[in-house]
C-alpha positions as CSV (number, residue, x, y, z in Angstrom):
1,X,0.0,0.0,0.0
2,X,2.8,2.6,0.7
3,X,4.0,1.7,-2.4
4,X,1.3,2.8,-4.3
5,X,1.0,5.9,-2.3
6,X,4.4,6.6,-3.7
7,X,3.7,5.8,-7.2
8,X,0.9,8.5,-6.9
9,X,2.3,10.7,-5.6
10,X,5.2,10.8,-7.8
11,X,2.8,10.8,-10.7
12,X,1.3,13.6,-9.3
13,X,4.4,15.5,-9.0
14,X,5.7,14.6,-12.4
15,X,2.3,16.0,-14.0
16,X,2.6,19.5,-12.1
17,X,6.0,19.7,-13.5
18,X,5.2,19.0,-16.6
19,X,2.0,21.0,-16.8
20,X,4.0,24.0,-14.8
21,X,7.0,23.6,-17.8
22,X,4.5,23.8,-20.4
23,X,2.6,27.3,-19.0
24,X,6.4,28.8,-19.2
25,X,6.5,27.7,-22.5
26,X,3.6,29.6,-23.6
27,X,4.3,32.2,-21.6
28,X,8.2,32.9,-23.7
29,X,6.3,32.4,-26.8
30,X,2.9,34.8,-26.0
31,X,4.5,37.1,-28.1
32,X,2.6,40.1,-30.0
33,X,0.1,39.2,-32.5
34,X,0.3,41.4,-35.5
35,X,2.3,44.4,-35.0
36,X,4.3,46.3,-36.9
37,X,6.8,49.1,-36.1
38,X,9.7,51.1,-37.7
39,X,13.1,52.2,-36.1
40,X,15.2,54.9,-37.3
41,X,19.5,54.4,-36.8
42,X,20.5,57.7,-38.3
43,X,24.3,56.9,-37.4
44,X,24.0,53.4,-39.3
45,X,21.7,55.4,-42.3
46,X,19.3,52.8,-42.0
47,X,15.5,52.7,-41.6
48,X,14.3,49.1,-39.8
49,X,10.9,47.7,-40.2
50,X,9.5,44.4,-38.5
51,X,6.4,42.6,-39.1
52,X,5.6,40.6,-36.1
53,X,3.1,38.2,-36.5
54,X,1.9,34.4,-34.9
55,X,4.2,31.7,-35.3
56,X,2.6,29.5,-37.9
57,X,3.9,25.4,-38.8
58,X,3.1,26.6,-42.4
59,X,5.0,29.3,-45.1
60,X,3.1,31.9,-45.7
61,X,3.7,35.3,-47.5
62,X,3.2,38.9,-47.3
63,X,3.7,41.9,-49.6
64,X,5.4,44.9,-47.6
65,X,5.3,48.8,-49.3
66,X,6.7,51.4,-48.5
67,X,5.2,54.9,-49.2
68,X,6.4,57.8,-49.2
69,X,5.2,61.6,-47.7
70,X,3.3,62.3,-51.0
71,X,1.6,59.1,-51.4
72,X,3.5,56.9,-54.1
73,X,4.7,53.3,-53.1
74,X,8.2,54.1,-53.5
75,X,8.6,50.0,-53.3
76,X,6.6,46.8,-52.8
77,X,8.4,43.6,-52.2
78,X,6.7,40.4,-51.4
79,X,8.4,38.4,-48.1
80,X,8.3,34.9,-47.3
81,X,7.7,34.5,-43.6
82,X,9.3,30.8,-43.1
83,X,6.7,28.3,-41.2
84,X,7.8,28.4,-37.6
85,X,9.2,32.5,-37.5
86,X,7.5,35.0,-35.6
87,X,8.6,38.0,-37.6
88,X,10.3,39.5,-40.5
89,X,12.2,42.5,-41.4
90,X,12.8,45.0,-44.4
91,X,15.4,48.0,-44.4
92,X,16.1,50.9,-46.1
93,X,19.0,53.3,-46.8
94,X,17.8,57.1,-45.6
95,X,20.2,59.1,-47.7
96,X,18.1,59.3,-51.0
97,X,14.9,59.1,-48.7
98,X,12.3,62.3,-49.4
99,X,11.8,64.0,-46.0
100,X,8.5,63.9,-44.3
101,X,5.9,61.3,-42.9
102,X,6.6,57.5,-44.4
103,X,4.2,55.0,-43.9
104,X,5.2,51.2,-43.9
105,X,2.6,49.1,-44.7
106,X,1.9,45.2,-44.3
107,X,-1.0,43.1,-46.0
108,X,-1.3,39.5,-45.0
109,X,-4.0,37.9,-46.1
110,X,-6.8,40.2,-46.3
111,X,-5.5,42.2,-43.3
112,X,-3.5,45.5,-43.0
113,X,-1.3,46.9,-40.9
114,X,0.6,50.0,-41.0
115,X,2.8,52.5,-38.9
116,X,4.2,55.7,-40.0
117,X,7.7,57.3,-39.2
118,X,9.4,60.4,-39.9
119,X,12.3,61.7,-41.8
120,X,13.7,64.5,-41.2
């Protein structure tokens, strides 16, 4: 009989573990759903946009554009997101960049998102 008490109770432990290792799991990986954002490094002359998005087992792409203060797409590019990544990036040179408000803009699927930033 203690025996068995024993084997219980070390199944019991084993399970919280288990259970408690996976919750940590999913708490490093509840990561941002959807979001995009810009960064300016003006002593690197680079402008750094990220698509974050949920981790998916599957490819998938999206078409990223980049438009400039007056309203033309000053350049589309289509990105593969590989299955398993949780974001992608794009970059841009600002020297030869038209000053004002940018807006960088993501369509996956049939969903948008956007952010703007400004050159100066």
């Amino acid at each position: 009989m203690k025996l068995y008490k024993l084997i219980i109770l070390s199944i019991f432990v084993i399970s919280t573990l288990v259970a408690n290792d996976q919750k940590v799991d999913d708490e490093i990986y509840d990561e941002p759903i959807n979001s995009v954002d810009c960064i300016i490094l003006k002593d690197e002359n680079s402008i750094i946009c990220k698509y974050i998005h949920k981790r998916s087992d599957e490819d998938k792409y999206v078409e990223f554009s980049w438009i400039d203060p007056i309203g033309v797409v000053s350049r589309e590019r289509t990105m593969l997101i590989p299955a398993g990544h949780g974001s992608i990036y794009d970059y841009r040179f600002i020297n030869g960049r038209v000053s004002g408000k940018w807006t960088f803009k993501v369509q996956d699927n049939n969903q948008t998102y956007q952010t703007n930033f400004i050159i100066e």
